[in-house]
N, C-alpha and C positions, 0 to 999 in steps of 0.2 A: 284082373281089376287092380286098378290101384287104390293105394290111401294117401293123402298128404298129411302130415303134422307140420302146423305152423305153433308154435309156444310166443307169446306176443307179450311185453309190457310197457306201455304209453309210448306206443310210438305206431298210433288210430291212423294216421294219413298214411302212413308207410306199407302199414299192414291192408290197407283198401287197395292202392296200387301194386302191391305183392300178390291179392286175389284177383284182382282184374286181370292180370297178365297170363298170371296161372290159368284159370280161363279159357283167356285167348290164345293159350299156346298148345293146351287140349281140344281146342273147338275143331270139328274134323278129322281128329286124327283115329275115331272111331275104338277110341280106347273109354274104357267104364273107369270113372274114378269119383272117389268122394274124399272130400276137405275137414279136417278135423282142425280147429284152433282151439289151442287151451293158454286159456288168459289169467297169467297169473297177476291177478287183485289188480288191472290197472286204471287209474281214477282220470283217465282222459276221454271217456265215452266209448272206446273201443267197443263196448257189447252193445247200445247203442246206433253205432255206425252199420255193426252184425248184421241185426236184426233189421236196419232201414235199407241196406244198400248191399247187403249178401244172407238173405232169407235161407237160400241154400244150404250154409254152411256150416257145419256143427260146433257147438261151441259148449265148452266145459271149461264155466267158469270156478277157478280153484277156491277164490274166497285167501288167498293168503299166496307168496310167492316164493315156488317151489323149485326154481331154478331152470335150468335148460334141463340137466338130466332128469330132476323129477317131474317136472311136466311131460316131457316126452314118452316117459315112462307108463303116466298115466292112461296119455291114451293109445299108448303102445298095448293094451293088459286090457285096452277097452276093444281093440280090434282082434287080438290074439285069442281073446276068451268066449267070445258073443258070435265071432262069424267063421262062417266055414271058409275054403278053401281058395274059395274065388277070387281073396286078395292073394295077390301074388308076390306086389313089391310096394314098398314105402317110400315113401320120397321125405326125409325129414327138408325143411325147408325155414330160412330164417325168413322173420318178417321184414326185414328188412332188404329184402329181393325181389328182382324185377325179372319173370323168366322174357330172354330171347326170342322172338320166332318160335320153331316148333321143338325148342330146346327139352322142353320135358318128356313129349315122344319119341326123342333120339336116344333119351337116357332107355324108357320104355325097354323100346327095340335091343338096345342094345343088351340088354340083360336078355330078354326074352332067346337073342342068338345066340348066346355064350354062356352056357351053365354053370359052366368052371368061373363066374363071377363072382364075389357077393354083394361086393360095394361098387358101383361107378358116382364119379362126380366129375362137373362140366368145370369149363374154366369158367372163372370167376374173375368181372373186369369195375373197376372204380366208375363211377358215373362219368368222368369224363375220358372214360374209353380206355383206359392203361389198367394190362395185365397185373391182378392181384397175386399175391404167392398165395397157393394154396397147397400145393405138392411138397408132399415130407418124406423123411428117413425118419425110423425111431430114432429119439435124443438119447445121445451117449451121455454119462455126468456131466461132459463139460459144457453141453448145453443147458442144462437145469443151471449152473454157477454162471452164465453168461445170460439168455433171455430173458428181455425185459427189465433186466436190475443193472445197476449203475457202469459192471463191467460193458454192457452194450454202448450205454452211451458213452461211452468214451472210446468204445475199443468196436466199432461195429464193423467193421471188416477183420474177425478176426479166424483164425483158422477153421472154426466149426462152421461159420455160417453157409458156405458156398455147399459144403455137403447136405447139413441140415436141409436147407429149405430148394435143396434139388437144382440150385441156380446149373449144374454142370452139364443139365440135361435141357431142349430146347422145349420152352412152352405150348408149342404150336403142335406136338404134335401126341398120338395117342401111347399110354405108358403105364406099364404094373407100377405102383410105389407101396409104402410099407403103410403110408395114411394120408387122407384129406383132411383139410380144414372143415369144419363141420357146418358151414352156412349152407350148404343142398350137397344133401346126401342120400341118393336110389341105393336102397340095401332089399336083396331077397329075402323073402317072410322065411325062407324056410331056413335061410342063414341064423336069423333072429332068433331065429324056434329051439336051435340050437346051440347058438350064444348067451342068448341070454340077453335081458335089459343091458341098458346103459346104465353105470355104477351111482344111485341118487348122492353117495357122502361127495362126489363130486358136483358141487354146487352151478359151478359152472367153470367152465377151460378145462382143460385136458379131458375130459369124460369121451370126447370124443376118437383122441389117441387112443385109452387106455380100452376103446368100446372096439375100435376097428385091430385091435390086438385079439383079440378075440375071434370076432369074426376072420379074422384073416385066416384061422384054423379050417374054415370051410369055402374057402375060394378067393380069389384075388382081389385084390383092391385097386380099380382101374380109372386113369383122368382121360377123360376123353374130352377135347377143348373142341371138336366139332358141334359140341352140347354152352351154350353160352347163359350165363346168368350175371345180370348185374348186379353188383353187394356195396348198399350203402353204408358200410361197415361200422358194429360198434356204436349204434343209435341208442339202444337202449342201454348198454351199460357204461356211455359216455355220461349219460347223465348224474351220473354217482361214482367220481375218479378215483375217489381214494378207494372205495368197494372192489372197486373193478382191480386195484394193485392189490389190495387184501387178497379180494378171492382167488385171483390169476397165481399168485406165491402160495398159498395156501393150499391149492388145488395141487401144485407143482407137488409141494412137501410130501403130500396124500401121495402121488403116483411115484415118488421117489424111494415111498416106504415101499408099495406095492410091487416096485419094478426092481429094486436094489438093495432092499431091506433097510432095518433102522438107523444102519450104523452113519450109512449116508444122506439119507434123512434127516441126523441129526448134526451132520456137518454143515449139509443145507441150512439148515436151519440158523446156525451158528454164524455162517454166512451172509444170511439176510440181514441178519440183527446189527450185524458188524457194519455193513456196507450201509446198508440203509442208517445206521447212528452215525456214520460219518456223515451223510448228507446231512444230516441235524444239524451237526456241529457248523457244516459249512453254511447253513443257511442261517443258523446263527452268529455266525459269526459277523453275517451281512449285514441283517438285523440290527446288530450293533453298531456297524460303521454307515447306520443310517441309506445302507443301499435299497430301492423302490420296496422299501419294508411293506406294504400291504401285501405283497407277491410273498415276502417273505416268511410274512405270517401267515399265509394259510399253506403255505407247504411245508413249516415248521409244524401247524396243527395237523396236514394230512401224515407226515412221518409219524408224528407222536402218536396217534389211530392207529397206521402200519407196526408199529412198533409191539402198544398194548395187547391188538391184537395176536400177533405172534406171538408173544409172551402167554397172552392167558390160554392161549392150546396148546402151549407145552405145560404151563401147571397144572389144567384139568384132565389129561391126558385124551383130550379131544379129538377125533378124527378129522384133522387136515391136511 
């Protein structure tokens, strides 16, 4: 048997057409599976649309939002504790996806014939048809000091990327890697059982690396692109950009301590403040010479947020 966890926040129409599909891409294939969405607090009728247009499917609503790890968590500890054996594999899955064809039963099978697995994920393609990266190598430090922060955009072809994000290997075809990007991810319950959750202080980003490090201790971590899913990518945490650079650095710093200890954590750290206060300054600077100043007032306010925030979890000695 399977279980889905979909974790969904205000984004109702996405999450209807992510269950529909799901659905339609188990219908026939004589596999037992049940849906679990936990909705963390979202004020667009999501449980609503549930209840009118997916009666089926279980819903635990949080009442407050708990992030991708902690929600997944929760109803990870609601299937692990309550049911016996029958489930076999999970399929985390973002709401914001559309499964392929018979994409979800391939992932199925595939585990089912290969024990020595413990994670498979399909390729993952943009709505208008072009292959997503989703295939990684664990990040060396230089990629914490380069993704996502101002080094990239200036400097995105630089010698980490092509290794990072696998470019050196062809997409098309089936491949052990060190980790997936975590928008659908089939993991064996019994890999889980002995992993352990996914880590909650990871709010959201990386929890997913720092979960399949883990797992990888009991079996491989396999892309298999014959398994297709479309990813409308970044729906829900588009909608709050400056959150989204907070918790994505933040999250980083956390796995930097975790993975490399404090010393470089605290470089990181020193790092971001540096880089990212230069953008300040440059955006300031525009500011003043009266360049399309509304653009540059709210990215002077999203820095100044980037900024505070990083500052007050190194004064509280906060976990990020």
């Amino acid at each position: 048997m399977l279980a889905i966890i979909i974790v969904s926040w205000n984004v109702r129409d996405l999450l209807d057409r992510c269950l529909t599909t799901a659905h339609a891409s188990l219908a026939g294939a004589g596999i037992a599976y049940r849906i679990v969405v936990v909705d963390n607090a979202s004020t667009d009728g999501t449980c609503d649309m549930l209840r009118a247009k997916h009666p089926g499917v279980e819903v635990i609503a949080t009442g407050c939002n708990l992030g991708f790890a902690g929600g997944n968590n929760l109803a990870l500890r609601r299937i692990l504790a309550h049911d016996d054996s029958c489930i076999r594999y999970v399929l985390l899955l973002n709401p914001d996806t559309e499964a392929v064809g018979d994409a979800i039963p391939v992932l199925v099978r595939y585990l089912e014939e290969r024990p020595d697995v413990a994670v498979v994920g399909p390729r993952l393609r943009y709505p208008d048809g072009t292959v997503q990266s989703t295939r990684r190598r664990f990040p060396t430090p230089g990629v914490l000091f380069w993704e996502s922060t101002p080094l990239e955009w200036r400097w995105s072809h630089n010698p980490w990327v092509r290794r990072y994000r696998c470019i050196d290997l062809p997409d098309d075809r089936e491949q052990t890697v060190d980790w997936l990007v975590g928008a659908a991810l089939m993991v064996r319950r019994s890999a889980i059982e002995r992993a352990g959750l996914l880590d909650a202080g990871f709010v959201m980003y990386s929890e997913e690396l720092e979960w399949q490090q883990r797992l990888r201790a009991y079996g491989r971590i396999v892309y298999l692109p014959s398994a297709e899913i479309v990813h409308h990518e970044g729906k829900s945490s588009a909608q709050v950009p400056t959150w989204r650079l907070i918790t994505f650095h933040q999250s980083r710093l956390r796995y930097a301590r975790l993975r490399y200890g404090d010393g470089l954590a605290k470089v990181l750290r020193i790092f971001l403040m540096t880089t990212y206060g230069a953008e300040l300054c440059i955006e300031g600077g525009k500011w003043l010479l009266g360049h399309r100043r509304d653009l540059r007032r709210q990215r002077i306010a999203g820095y100044l947020m980037f900024l505070r925030a990083l500052a007050r979890g190194e004064e509280s000695g906060a976990e990020v």
